[in-house]
C-alpha positions in Angstrom: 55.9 29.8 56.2 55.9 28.8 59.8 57.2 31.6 62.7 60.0 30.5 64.6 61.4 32.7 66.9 61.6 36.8 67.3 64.7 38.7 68.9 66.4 41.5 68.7 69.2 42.7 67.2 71.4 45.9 67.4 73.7 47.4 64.8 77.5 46.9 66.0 78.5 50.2 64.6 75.8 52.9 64.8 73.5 51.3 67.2 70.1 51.2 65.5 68.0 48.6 67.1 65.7 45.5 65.1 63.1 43.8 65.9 64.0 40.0 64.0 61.7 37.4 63.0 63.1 34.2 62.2 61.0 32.3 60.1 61.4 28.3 58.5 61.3 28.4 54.4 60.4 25.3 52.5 63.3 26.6 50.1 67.1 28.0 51.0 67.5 31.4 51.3 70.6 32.9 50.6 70.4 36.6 51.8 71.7 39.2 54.1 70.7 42.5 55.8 72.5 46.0 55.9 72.0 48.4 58.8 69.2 51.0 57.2 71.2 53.7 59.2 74.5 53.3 58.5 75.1 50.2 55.9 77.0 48.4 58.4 76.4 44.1 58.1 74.3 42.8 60.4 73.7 39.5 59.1 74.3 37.2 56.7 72.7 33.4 56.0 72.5 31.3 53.7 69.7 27.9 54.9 66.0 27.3 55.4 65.6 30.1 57.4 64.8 33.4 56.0 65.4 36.8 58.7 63.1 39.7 58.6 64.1 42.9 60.2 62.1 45.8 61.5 63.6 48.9 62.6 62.6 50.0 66.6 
């Protein structure tokens, strides 16, 4: 895995901030990531890019 790029990201309905790592996979990655707080969507992907979230 190679390290792309890292931004943040904040939760549309609730607020709760993320720290996201975007990283390049060698496979697809077909995932997607739930607010922790409030189970809102946050994001959703499906590529050669995988998303890791941490909560700030």
């Amino acid at each position: 895995m190679k390290r792309k790029s890292e931004f943040k990201e904040q939760c549309s309905n609730c607020e709760q901030g993320y720290r996201v790592v975007e990283e390049i996979q060698i496979s697809r990655e077909k995932r997607k990531f739930e607010c922790e707080e409030c189970g809102h969507l946050i994001k959703k992907w499906n590529g050669s890019v995988d998303y890791i979230f941490y909560k700030i």
